[in-house]
C-alpha positions in Angstrom: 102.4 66.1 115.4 101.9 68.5 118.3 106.1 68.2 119.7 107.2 69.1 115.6 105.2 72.7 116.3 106.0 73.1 119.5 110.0 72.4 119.0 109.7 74.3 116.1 108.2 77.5 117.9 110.8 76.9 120.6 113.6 77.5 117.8 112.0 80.6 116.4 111.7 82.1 119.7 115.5 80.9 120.7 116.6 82.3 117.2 114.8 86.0 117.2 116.2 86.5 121.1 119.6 85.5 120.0 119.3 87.8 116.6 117.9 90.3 118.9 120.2 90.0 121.6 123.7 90.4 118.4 121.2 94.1 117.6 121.6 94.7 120.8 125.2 94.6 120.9 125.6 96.3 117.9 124.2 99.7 119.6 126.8 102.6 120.1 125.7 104.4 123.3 127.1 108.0 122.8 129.4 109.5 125.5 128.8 112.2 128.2 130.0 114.7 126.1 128.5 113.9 123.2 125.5 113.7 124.4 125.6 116.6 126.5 126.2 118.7 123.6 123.3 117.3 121.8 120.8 117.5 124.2 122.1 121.2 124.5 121.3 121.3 121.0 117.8 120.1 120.5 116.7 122.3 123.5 118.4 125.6 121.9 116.5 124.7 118.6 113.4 124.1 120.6 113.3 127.5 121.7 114.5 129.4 118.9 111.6 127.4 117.1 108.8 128.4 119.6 110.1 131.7 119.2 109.9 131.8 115.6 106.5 130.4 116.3 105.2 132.8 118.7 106.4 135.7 116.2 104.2 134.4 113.7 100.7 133.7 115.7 101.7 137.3 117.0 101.8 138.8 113.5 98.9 136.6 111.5 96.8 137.6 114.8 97.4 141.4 114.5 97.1 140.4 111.0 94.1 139.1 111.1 92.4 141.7 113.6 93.4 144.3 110.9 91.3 142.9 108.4 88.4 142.3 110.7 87.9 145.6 111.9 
């Protein structure tokens, strides 16, 4: 009883590697360029963002203080 589980385990673990290992495959890796660009990309949006973001604590502080006082 104990060698039906255990070879069945076995298969399991052969067949999610091998299904794993065909994903695997499958993955485009971008180029140099490409990613180049889009790492040039997320950083220029990053600090435009925390720009954007600094602005606004700037102004709802001042904001704020004004109200306060």
């Amino acid at each position: 009883m104990g060698d039906t589980a255990n070879t069945t385990e076995k298969a399991t673990k052969k067949s999610w590697s091998k299904g794993l290992r065909a994903e695997f495959n499958k993955i485009v890796w971008p180029d140099s360029e490409s990613l180049a660009k889009q790492s040039a990309a997320v950083i220029v949006i990053s600090v435009i963002l925390g720009v954007i973001i600094s602005i606004l604590d700037l102004g709802i502080k001042y904001g704020i203080e004004v109200l306060i006082k």
